[in-house]
N, CA, C and O atoms as a GROMACS GRO file, in nm:
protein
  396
    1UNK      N    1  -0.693   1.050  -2.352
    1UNK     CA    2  -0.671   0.913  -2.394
    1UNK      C    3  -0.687   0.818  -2.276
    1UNK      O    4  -0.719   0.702  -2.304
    2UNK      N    5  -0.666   0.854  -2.131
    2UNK     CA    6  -0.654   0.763  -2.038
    2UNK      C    7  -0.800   0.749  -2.028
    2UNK      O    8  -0.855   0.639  -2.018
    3UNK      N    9  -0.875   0.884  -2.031
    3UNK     CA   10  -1.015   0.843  -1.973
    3UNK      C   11  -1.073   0.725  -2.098
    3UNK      O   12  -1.143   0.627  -2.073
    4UNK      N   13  -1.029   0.760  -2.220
    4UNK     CA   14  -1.135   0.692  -2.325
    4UNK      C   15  -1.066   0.494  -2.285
    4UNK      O   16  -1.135   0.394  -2.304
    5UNK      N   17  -0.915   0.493  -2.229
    5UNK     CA   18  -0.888   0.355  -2.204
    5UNK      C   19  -0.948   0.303  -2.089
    5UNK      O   20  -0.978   0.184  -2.084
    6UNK      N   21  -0.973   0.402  -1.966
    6UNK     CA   22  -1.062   0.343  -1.856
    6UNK      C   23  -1.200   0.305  -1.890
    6UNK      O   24  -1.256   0.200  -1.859
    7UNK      N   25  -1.250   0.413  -1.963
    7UNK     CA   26  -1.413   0.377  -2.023
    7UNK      C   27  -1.402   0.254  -2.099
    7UNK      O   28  -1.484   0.170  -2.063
    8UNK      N   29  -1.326   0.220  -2.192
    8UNK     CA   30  -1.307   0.072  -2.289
    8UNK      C   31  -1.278  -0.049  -2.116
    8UNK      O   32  -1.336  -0.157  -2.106
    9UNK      N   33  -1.223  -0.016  -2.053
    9UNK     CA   34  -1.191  -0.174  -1.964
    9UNK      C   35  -1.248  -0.178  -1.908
    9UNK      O   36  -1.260  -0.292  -1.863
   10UNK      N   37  -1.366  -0.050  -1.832
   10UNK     CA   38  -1.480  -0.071  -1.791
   10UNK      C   39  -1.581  -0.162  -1.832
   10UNK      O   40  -1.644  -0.234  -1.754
   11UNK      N   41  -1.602  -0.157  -1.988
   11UNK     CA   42  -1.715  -0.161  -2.071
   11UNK      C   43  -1.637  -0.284  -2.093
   11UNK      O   44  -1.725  -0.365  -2.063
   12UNK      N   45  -1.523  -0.363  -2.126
   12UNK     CA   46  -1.524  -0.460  -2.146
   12UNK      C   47  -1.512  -0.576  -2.007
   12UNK      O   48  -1.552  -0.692  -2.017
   13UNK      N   49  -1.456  -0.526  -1.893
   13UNK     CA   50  -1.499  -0.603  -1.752
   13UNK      C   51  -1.674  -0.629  -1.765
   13UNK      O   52  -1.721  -0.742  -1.772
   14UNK      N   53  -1.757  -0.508  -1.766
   14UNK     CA   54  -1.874  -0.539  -1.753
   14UNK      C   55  -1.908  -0.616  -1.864
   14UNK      O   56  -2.008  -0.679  -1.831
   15UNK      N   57  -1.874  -0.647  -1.991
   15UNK     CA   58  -1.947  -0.741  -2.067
   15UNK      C   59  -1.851  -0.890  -2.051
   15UNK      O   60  -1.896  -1.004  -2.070
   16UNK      N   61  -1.741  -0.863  -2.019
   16UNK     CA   62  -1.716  -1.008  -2.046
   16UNK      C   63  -1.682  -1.120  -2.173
   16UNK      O   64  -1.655  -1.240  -2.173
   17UNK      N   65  -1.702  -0.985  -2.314
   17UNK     CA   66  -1.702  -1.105  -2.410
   17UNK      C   67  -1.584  -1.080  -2.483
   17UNK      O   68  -1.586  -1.132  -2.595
   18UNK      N   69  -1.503  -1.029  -2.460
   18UNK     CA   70  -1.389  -0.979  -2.562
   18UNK      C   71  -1.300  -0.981  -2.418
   18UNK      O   72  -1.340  -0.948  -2.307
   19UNK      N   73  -1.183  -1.024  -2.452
   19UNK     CA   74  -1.017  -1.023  -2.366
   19UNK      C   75  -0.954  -0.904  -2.420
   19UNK      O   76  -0.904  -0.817  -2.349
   20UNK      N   77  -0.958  -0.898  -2.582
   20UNK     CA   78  -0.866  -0.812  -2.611
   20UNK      C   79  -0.921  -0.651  -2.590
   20UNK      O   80  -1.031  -0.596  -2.590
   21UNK      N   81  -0.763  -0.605  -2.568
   21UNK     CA   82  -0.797  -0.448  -2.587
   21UNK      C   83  -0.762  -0.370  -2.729
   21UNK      O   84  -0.660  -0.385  -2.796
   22UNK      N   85  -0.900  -0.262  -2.765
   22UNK     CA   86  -0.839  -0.206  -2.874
   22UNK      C   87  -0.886  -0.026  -2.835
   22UNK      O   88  -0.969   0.038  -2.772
   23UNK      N   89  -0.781  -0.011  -2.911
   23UNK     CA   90  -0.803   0.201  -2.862
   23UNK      C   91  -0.823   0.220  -3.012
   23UNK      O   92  -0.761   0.156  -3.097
   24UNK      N   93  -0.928   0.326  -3.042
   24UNK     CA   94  -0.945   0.374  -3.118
   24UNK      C   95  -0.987   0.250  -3.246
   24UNK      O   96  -0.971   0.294  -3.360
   25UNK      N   97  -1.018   0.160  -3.242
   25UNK     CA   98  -1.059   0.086  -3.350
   25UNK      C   99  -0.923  -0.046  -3.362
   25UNK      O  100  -0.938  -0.153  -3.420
   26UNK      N  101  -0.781   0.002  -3.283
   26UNK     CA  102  -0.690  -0.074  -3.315
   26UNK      C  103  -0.677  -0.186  -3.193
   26UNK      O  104  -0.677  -0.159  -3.073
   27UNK      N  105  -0.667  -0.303  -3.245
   27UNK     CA  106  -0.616  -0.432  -3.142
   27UNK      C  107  -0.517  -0.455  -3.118
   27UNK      O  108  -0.450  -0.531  -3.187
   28UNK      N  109  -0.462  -0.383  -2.983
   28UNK     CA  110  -0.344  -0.384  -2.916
   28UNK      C  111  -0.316  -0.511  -2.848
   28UNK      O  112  -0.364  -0.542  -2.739
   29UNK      N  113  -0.190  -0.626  -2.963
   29UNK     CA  114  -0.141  -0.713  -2.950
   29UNK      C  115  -0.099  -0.738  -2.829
   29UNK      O  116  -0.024  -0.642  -2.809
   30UNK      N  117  -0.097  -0.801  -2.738
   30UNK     CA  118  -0.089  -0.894  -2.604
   30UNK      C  119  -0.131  -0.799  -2.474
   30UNK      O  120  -0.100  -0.776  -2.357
   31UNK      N  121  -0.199  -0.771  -2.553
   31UNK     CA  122  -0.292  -0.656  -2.443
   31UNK      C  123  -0.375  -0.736  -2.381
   31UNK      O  124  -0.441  -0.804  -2.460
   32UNK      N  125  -0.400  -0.757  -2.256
   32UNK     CA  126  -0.540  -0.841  -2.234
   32UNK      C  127  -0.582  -0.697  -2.121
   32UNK      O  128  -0.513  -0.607  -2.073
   33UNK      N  129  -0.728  -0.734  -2.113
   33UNK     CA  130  -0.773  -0.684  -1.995
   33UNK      C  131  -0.705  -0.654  -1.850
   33UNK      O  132  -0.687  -0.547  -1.792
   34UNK      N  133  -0.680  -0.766  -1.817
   34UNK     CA  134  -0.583  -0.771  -1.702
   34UNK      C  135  -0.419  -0.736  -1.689
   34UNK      O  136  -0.354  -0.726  -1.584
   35UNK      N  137  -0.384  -0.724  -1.792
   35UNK     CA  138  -0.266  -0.635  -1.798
   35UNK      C  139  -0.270  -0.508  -1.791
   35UNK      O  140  -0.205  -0.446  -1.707
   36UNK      N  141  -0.362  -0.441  -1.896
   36UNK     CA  142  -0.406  -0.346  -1.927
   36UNK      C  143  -0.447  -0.310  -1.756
   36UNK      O  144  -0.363  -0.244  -1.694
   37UNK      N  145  -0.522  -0.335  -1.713
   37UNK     CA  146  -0.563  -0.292  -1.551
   37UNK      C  147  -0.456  -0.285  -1.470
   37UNK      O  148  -0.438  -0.179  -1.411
   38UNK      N  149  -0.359  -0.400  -1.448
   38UNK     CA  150  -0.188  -0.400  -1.376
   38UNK      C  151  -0.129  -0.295  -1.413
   38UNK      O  152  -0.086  -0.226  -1.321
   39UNK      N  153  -0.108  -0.248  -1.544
   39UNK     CA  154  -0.038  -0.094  -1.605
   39UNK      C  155  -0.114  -0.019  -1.546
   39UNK      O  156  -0.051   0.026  -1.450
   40UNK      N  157  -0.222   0.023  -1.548
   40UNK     CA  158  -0.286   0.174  -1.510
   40UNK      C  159  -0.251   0.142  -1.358
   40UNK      O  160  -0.176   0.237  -1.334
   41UNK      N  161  -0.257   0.070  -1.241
   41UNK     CA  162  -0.250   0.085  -1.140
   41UNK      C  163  -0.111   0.082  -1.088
   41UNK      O  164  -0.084   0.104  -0.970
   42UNK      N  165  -0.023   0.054  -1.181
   42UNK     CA  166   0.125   0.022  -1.120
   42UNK      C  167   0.189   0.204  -1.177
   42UNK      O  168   0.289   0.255  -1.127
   43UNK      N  169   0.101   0.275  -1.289
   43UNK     CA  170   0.159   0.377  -1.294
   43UNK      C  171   0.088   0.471  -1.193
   43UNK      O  172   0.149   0.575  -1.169
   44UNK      N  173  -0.039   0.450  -1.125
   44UNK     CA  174  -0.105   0.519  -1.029
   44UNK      C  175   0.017   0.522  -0.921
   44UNK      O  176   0.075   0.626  -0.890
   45UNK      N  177   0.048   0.396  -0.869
   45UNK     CA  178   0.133   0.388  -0.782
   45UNK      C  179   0.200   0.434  -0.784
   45UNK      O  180   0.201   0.510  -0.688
   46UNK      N  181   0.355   0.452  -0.898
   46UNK     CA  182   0.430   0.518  -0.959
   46UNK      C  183   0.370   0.708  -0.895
   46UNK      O  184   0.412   0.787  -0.810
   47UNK      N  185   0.308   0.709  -0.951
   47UNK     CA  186   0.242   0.845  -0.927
   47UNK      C  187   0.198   0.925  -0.799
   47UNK      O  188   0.177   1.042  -0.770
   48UNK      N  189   0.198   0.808  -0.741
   48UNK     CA  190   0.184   0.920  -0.573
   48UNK      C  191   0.263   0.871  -0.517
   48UNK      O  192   0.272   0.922  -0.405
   49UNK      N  193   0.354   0.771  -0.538
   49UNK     CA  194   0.469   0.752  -0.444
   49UNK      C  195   0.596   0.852  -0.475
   49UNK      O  196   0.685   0.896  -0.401
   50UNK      N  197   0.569   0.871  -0.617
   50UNK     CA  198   0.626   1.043  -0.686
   50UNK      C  199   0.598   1.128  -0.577
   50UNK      O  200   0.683   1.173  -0.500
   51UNK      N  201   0.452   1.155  -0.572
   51UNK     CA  202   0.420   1.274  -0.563
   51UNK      C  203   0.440   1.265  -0.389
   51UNK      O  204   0.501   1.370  -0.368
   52UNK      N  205   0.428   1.220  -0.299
   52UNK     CA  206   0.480   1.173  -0.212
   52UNK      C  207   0.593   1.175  -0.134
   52UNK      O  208   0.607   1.220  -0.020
   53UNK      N  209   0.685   1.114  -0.217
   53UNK     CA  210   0.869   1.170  -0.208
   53UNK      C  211   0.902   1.287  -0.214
   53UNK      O  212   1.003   1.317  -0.150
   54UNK      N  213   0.820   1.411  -0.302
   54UNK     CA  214   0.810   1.507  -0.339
   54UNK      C  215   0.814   1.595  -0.189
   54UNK      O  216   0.894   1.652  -0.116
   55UNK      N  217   0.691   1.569  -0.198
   55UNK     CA  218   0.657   1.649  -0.079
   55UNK      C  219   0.706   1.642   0.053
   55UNK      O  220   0.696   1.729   0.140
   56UNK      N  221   0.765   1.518   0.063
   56UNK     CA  222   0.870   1.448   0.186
   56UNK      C  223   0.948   1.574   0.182
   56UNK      O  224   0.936   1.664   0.265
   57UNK      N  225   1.054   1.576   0.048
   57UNK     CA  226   1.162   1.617   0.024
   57UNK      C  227   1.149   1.777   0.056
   57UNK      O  228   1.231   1.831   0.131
   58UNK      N  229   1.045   1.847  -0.004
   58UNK     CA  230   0.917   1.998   0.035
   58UNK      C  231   0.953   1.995   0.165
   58UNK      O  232   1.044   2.070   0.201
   59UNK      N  233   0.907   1.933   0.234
   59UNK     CA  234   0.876   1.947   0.428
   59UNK      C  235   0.977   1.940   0.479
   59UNK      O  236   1.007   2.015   0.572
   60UNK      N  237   1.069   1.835   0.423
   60UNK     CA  238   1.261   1.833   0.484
   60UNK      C  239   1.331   1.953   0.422
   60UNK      O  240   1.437   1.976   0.480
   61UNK      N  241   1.309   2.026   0.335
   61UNK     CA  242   1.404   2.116   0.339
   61UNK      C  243   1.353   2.276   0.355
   61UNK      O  244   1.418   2.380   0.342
   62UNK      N  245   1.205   2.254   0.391
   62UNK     CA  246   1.130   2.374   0.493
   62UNK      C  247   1.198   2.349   0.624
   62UNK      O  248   1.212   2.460   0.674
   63UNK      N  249   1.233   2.283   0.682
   63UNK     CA  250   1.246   2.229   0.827
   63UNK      C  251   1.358   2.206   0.838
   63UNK      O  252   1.389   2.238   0.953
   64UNK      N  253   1.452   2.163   0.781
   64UNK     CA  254   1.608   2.137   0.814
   64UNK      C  255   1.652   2.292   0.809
   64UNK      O  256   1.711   2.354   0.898
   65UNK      N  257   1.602   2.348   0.660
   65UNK     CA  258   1.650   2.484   0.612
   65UNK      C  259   1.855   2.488   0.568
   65UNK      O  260   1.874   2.415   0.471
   66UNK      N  261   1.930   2.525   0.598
   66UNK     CA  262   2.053   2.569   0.614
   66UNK      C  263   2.130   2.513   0.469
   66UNK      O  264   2.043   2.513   0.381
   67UNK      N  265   2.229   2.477   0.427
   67UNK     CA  266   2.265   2.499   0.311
   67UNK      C  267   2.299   2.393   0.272
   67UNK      O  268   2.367   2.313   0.335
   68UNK      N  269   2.240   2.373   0.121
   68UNK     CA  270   2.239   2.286   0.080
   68UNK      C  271   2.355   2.133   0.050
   68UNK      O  272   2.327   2.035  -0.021
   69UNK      N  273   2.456   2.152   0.111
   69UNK     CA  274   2.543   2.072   0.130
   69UNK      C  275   2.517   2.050   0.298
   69UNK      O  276   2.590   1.953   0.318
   70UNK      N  277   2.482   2.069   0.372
   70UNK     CA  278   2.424   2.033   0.511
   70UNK      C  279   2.452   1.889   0.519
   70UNK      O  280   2.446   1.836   0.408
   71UNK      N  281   2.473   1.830   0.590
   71UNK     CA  282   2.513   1.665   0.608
   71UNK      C  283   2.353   1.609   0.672
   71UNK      O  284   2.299   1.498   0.671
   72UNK      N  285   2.319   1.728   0.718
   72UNK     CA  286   2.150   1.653   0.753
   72UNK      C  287   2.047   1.653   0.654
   72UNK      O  288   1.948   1.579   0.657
   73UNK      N  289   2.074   1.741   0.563
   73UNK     CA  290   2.014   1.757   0.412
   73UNK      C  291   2.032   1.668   0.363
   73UNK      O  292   1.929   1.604   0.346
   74UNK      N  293   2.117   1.624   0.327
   74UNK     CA  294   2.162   1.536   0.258
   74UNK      C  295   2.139   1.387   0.292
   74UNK      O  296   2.115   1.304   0.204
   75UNK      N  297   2.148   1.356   0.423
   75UNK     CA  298   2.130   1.211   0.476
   75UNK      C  299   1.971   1.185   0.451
   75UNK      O  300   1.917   1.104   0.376
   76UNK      N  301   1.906   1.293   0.547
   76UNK     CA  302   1.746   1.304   0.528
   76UNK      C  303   1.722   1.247   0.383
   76UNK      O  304   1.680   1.137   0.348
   77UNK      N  305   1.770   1.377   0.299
   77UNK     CA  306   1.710   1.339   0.129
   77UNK      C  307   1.767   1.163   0.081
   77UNK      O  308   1.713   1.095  -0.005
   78UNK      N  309   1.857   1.133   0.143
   78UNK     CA  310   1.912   0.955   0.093
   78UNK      C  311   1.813   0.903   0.114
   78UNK      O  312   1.765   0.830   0.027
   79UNK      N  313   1.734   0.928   0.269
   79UNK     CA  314   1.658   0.850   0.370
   79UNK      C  315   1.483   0.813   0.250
   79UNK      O  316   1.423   0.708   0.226
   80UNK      N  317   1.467   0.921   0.216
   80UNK     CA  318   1.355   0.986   0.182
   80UNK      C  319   1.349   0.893   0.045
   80UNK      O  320   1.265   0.804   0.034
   81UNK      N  321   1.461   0.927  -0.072
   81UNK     CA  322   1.539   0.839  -0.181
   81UNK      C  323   1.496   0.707  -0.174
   81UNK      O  324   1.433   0.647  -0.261
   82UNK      N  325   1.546   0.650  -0.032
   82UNK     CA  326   1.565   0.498  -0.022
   82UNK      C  327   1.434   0.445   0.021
   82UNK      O  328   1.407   0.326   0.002
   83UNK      N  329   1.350   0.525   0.077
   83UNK     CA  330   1.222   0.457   0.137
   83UNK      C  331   1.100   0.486  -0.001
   83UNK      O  332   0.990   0.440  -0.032
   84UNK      N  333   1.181   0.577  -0.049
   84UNK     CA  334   1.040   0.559  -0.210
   84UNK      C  335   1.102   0.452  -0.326
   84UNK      O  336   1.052   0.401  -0.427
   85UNK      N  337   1.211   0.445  -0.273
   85UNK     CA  338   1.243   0.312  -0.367
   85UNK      C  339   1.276   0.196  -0.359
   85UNK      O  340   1.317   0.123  -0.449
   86UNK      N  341   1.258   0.171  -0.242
   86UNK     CA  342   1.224   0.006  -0.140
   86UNK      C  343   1.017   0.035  -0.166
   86UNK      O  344   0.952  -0.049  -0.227
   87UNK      N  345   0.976   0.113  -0.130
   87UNK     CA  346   0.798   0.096  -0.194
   87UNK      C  347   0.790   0.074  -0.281
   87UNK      O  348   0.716  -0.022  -0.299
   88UNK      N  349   0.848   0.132  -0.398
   88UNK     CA  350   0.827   0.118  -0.557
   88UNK      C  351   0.862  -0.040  -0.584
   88UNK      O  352   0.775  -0.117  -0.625
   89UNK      N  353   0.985  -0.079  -0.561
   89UNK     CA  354   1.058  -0.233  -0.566
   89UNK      C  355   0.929  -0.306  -0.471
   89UNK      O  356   0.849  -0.371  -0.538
   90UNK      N  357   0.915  -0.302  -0.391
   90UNK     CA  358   0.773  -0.390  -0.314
   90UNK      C  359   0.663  -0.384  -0.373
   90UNK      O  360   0.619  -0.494  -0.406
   91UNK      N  361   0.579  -0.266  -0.410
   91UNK     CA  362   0.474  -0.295  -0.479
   91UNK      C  363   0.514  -0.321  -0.616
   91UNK      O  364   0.423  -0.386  -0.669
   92UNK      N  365   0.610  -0.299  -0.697
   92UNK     CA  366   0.610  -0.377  -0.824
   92UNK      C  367   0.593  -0.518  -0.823
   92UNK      O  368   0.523  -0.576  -0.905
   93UNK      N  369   0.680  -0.594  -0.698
   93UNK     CA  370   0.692  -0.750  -0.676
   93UNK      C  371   0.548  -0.785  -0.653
   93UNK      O  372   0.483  -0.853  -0.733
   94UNK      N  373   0.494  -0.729  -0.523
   94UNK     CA  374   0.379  -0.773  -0.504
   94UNK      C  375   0.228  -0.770  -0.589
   94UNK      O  376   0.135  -0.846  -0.563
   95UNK      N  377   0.228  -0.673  -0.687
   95UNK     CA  378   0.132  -0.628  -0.771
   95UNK      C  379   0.174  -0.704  -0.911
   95UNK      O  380   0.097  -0.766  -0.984
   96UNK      N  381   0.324  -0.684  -0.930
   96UNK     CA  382   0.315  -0.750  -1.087
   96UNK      C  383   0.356  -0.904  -1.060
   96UNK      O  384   0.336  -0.989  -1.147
   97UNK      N  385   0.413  -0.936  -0.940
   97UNK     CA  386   0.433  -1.078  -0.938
   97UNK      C  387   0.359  -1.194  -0.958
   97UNK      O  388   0.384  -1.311  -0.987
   98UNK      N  389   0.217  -1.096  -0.922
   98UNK     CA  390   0.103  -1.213  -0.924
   98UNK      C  391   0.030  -1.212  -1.037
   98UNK      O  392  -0.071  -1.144  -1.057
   99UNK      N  393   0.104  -1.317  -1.142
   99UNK     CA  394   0.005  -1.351  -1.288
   99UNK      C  395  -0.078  -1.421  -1.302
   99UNK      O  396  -0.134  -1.430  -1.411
   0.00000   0.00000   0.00000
């Protein structure tokens, strides 16, 4: 479904003559083009700043190692927490702020 919505905002950026978006034959009400493009890239974002934290969290507890109540485990993983969700809060402002 994502590829057939990228192929539709493709095809409608390149023509230019239609705003609205429709999937499958249906006209998805206050859909415009440019929203439609802000969603797919704000969940991209979403998506490797996931995948990202992830792997932060992977490498800190290869490397700290020792048990899981550890006070360095634990601070690390806050650290890790707080810096993917000060990015997420920044690029939402900066990406969806601008209408």
């Amino acid at each position: 479904m994502s590829l057939y919505l990228i192929d539709r905002l493709a095809q409608v950026l390149a023509d230019g003559s239609s705003d609205a978006v429709t999937v499958f034959g249906i006209t998805l009400v206050g859909v415009s083009v440019t929203t439609a493009v802000k969603l797919m890239f704000t969940v991209g974002l979403v998506v490797v700043v996931l995948g990202l934290r992830w792997l932060a969290l992977f490498v800190t507890r290869r490397v700290l190692g020792g048990e899981v109540a550890d006070p360095r485990r634990f601070w690390v993983r806050q650290g890790v927490q707080l810096v993917a969700a000060a990015t997420l809060a920044i690029g939402f402002l900066f990406y969806l702020g601008d209408t």
